[in-house]
N, C-alpha and C positions, 0 to 999 in steps of 0.2 A: 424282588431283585436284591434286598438288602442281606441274601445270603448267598449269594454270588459275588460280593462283595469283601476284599481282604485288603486290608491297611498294613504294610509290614513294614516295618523302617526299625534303625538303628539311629540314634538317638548320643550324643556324648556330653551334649553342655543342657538339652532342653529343649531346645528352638523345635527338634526334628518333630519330638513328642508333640508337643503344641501344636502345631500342622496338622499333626493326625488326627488327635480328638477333635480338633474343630471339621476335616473332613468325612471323619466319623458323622458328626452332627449335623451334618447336611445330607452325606450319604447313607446314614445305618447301617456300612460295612461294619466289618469286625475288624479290632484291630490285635494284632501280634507282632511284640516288642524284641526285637532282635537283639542278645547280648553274645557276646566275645565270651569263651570258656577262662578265659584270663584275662581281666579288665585291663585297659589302658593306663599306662602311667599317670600319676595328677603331673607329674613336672611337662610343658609343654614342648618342652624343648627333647628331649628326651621321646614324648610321644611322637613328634614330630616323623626325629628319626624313623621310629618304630615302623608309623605309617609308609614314610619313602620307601622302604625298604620293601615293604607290602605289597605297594603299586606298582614298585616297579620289578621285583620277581614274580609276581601276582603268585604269591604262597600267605592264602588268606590264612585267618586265624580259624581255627576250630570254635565250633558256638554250643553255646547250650540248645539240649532238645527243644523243640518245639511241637506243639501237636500240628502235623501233619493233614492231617484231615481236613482242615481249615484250606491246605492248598491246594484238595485235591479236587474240590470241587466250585471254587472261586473261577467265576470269566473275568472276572478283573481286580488286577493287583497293582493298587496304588504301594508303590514304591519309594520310602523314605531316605532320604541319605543328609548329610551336611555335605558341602564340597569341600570335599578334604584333597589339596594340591591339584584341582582342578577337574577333579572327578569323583565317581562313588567311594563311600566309606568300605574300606576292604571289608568289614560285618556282612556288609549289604552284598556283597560281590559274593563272598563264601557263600550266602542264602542264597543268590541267584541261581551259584555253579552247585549247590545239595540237591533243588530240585527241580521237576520239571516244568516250565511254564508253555510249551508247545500251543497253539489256539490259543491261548489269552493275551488279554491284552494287560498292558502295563503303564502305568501311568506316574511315573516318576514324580517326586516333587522332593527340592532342593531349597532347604536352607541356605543361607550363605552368609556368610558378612560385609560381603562388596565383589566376592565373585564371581555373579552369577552363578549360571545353571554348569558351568565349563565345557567337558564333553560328556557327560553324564546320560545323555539321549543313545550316543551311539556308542558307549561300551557297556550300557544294559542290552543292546541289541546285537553284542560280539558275543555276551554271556547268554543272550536268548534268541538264539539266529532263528528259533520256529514262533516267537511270539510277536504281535503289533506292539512297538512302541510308541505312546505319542510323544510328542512333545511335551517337557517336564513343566510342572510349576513352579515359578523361581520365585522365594521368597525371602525378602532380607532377614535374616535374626529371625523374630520368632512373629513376626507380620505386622504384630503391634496393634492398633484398634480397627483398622481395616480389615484385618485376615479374612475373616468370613465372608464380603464381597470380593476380593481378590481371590477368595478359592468358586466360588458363585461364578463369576464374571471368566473365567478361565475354564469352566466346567460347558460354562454356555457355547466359548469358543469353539471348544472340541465335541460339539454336539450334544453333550450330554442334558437330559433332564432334569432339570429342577423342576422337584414338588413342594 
């Protein structure tokens, strides 16, 4: 199963990263690290903008290649994002809207720092009107010592197997 399995997230301070590898270590998917072909500003303020401006024309950024192959044959794609202004990281948005995820399912899981998951469930499922979305993993900052039953214990929710 562990190669039907794709971890893809975009990632800007860490936290996002952190989620994955620990989901990675429960599930043995594969993970593929999503970058912006032009990194984000360090000034915060500044990125800010950048992002608003992202979200709300949704004219995502262009990304570096990724190998492909990995999504072509993945039934389920855990989906990493931070909540950036109350939703996905436009990275994550562009990778949604480059390819196809029709039949698979998607499993979001959001960093944050106090804002939850925002609507991040249901505009991965405007950017993938033919794929199951479930409901995301909301995880503060980067989980902290807990992570690994909180991704466990969230995986059990949504039916999935733990070996």
């Amino acid at each position: 199963m562990c190669k039907e399995i794709l971890i893809a997230g975009y990632s800007n301070s860490g936290n996002t990263n952190h989620i994955a590898r620990v989901i990675q270590s429960i599930t043995g998917g594969k993970i593929l690290e999503i970058f912006p072909a032009q990194p984000y500003p360090r000034d915060e303020q500044i990125m800010l903008k950048q992002v608003e401006s992202e979200i709300k024309s949704k004219k995502y950024p262009a990304l570096l290649p990724v190998c492909s192959c990995y999504i072509k044959y993945c039934k389920y794609l855990f989906a990493g994002t931070p909540n950036w202004c109350g939703t996905i990281a436009p990275p994550l948005a562009s990778f949604l809207k480059n390819y196809s995820f029709t039949q698979k399912t998607i499993i979001p899981f959001v960093s944050h720092d106090g804002g939850n998951a925002g609507t991040v469930r249901e505009d991965i499922q405007k950017i993938c009107p033919h794929a199951e979305v479930t409901e995301p993993i909301c995880v503060y900052k980067d989980g902290g010592d807990t992570l690994d039953e909180q991704i466990k214990d969230f995986l059990k929710h949504i039916g999935w197997e733990i070996k």
